[in-house]
N, C-alpha and C positions, 0 to 999 in steps of 0.2 A: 727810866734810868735804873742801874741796879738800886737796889735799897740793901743788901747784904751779901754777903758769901762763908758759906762754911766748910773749911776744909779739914777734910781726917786722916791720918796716914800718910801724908804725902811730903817728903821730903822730911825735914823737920818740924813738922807739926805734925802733933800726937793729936790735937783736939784744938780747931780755931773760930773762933765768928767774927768777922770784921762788917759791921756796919756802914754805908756809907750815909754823907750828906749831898746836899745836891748842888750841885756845879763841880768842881775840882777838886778828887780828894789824893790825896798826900800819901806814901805810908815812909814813915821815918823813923829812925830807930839805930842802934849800935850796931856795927857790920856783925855779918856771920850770924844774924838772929831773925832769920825767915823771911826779910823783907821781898827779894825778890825772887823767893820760893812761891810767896802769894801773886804776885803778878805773873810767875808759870803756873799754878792751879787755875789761875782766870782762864787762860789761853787754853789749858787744859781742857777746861769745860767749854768752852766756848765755840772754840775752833778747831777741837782735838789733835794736837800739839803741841808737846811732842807723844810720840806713838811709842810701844812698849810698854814695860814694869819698872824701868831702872828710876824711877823716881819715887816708888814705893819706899816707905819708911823702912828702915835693918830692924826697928822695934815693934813693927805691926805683926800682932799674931796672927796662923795660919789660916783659922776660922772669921779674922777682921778682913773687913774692904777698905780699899785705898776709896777715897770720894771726897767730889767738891757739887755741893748744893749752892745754886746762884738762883737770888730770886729779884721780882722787880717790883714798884713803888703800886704796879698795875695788880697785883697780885699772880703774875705767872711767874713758874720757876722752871729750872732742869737741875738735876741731879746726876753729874758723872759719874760710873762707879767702876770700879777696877781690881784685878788678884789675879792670881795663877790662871784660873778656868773663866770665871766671872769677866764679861767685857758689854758694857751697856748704856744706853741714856734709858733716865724715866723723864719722862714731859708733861706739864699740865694739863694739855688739850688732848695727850693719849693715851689711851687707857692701855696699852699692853706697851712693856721696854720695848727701846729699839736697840737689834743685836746684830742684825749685818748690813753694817754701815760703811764696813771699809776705814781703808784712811784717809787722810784729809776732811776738810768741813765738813756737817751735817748740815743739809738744807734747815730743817724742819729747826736746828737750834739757831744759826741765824737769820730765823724769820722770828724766832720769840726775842733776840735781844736788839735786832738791825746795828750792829757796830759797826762801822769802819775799824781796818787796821790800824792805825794811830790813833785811836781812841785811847790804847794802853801801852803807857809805855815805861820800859826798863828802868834805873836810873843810871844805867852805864849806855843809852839808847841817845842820839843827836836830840835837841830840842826840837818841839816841832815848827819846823818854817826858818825856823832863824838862821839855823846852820843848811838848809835848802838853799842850791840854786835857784835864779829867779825865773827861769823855765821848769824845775819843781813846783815853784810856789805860784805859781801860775797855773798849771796844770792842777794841784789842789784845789786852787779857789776855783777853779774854771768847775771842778768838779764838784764842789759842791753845791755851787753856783746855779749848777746844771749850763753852764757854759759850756762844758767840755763833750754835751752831745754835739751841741754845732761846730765845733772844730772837729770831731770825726766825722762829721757828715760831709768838711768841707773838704778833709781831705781823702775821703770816699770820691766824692764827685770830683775832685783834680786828678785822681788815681785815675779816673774814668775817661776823664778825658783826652788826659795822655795818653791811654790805649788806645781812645777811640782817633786819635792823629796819628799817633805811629800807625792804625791800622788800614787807618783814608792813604800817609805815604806808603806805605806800602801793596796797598791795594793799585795806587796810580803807576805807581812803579812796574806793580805785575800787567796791567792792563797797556801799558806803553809795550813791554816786552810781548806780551801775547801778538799787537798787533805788528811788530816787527815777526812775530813766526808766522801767522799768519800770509804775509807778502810771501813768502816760500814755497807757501802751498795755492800758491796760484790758479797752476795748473789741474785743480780737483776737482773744479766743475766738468773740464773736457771728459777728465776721468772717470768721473760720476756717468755719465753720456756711453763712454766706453763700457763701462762696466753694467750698465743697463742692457748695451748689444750682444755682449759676452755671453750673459745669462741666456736673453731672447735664445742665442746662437745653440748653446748648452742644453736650453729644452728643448729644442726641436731636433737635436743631435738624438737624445733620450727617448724621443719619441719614431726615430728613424730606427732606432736599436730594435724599443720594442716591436714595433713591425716588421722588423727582420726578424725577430726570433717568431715572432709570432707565424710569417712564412713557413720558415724552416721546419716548424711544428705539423705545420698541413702538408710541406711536403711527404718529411715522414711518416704521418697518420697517411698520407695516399698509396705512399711505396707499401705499407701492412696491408691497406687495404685491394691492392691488384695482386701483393703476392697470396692473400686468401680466395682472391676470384680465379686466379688460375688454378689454386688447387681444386675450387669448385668446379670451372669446369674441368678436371680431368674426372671426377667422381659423375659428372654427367655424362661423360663421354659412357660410360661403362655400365649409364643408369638404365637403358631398353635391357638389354643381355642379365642385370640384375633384379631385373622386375621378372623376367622368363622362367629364369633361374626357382624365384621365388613361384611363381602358378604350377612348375614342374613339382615343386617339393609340394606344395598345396595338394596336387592328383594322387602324389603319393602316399600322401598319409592317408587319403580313400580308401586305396590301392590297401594299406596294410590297414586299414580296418575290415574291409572285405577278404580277405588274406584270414582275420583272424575266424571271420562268420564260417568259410568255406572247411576251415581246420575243425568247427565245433560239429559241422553237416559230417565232413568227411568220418570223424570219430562215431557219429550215429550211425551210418553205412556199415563202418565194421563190424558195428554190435550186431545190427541187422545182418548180415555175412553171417556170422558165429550161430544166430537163432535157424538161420535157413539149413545150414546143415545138420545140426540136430533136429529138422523135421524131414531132412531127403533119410537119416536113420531108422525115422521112426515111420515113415511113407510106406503104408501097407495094404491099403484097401485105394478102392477107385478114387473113392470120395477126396479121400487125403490127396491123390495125385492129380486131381481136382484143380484142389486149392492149393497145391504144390505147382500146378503150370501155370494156376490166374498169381502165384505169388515169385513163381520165374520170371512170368512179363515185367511185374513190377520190380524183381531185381535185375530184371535187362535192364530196364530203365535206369534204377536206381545205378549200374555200373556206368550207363553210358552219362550220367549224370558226373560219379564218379573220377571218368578219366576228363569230362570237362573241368571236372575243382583240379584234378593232378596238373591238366595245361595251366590252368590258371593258378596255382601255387608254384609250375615251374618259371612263368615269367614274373611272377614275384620274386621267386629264389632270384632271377636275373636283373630286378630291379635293386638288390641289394646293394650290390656293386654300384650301382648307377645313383643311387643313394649316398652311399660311401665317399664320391667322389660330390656330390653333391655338397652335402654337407660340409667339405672342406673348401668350396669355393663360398659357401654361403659364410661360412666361418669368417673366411677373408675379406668377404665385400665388408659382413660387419662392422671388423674392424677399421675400415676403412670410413665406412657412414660414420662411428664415432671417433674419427680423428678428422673428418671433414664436415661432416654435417652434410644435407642437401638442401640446395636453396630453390625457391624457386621460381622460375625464369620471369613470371607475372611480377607478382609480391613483394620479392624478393626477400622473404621470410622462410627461414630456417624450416625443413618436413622431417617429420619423426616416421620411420618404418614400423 
């Protein structure tokens, strides 16, 4: 139980210590002289309320705190304390203040004192019990009694069970109605049957699709591939007369290599030519005319060799033309081998020229 309280600053007390005894103690006195200023400092301390400063004393200096120290028979105490800045509990069992607590009770002070609210009361406050209905004072004793756990328990479990029957009728209720919807949908097994065939119906429709397309796909890979075979054979049709073509052009690049030999012979002749007539100048004894008639044989020779390069340089000159015209048919088969290709007739693999 408490064993004192000291209140400082607070209301009209400048400095108080009230004492208690133990069982029921009294505070009496001539009105307007603090009596239940000290019953709000208890509450103050106790249960922190009420909340603010307005209960601080007009005469407490700026550097004093408002405070009420309550202590008990056990030796624990708390000490409220209060001012402008200052707002705090100190407690026996903790060793640093408590300072953000909010408003309303602090646990930690009513586990040091365990009061019920009517433990303290006003003198302007009802008696206790007497002026109580008697479902008040039933509810009191029940509670202290610890009666008043089994009456919440029992009206926990009525709570419960009224649910739990509103929730059975209405469950029965829904389950009557469901099978009246149910009878409507009768006919859903057929439909169920139906709609199994539907399907069936649907993938082999899909299946009809893609082989159709898949048809129409090889028709036209076939249609590319006849209109390329007829381009091929028109490229064979032309393929003997372009192989000729080609052994022709082969004889003549022979043709103008020997062409080029006959031009280096011919240029030797003339030298020869130009030497022989400065020795028919210089031909003046037997001897010289000699070797001036065994060197005539050899330039008979040499001329009749001669007008053989001249023929065969003029049907060169004549294969130029023929050349000329060559090369513009070989031009065009070209292009034609590389826009056709040549397949062939075995294999049917593509021949490079």
């Amino acid at each position: 139980m408490i064993k004192d309280v000291e209140i400082t600053n607070f209301q009209c007390h400048k400095h108080s210590l009230l004492e208690f005894s133990e069982g029921v103690n009294v505070i009496v006195g001539p009105s307007d002289e603090g009596k239940s200023a000290v019953i709000r400092a208890i509450r103050w301390g106790i249960q922190n309320d009420p909340s603010g400063i307005a209960f601080r004393s007009y005469f407490a200096k700026k550097d004093e705190l408002t405070s009420v120290a309550i202590s008990t028979d056990d030796e624990r105490w708390v000490v409220r304390e209060r001012d402008e800045t200052v707002n705090r509990y100190k407690l026996w069992n903790i060793k640093d203040p408590l300072e953000a607590f909010g408003q309303g009770p602090v646990k930690e002070v009513l586990d040091t004192f365990n009061l019920s609210t009517f433990a303290i009361q006003g003198q302007h406050e009802q008696y206790f019990l007497l002026q109580s209905s008697p479902g008040e004072v039933s509810r009191v004793l029940n509670e202290l009694t610890g009666l008043g756990v089994s009456d919440d328990l029992l009206k926990k479990i009525g709570s419960i069970l009224y649910k739990a029957r509103d929730g059975i009728s209405n469950a029965d209720e829904m389950i009557e109605r469901l099978k009246g919807e149910i009878k409507e949908y009768f006919y859903l097994d057929a439909l169920e049957v139906d709609l199994g065939k539907l399907e069936k119906a649907l993938k082999e429709r899909e299946l009809a699709r893609q082989e159709r397309r898949g048809i129409l796909d090889l028709t036209n890979q076939i249609g590319q591939v006849n209109a390329q075979i007829e381009e091929w054979d028109s490229w064979l049709e032309i393929e003997p007369e372009a192989k000729g073509l080609i052994d022709e052009v082969q004889g003549v690049e022979v043709l103008m290599r020997e062409r080029a030999l006959l031009q280096t012979a011919i240029s030797k002749i003339e030298f020869v030519n130009e030497e022989i007539k400065a020795l028919d100048e210089e031909a003046d004894d037997h001897q010289k005319a000699l070797a001036l008639q065994k060197e005539m044989r050899e330039i008979f020779h040499l001329r009749q060799d001669y007008r053989q390069l001249k023929d065969a340089i003029e049907r060169l000159d004549n294969f130029d033309g023929e050349i000329g015209g060559l090369d513009s048919q070989i031009k065009i088969m070209k292009e034609e081998k590389d826009k056709y290709g040549i397949i062939c007739q075995n294999c049917g693999a593509r021949l490079e020229l």
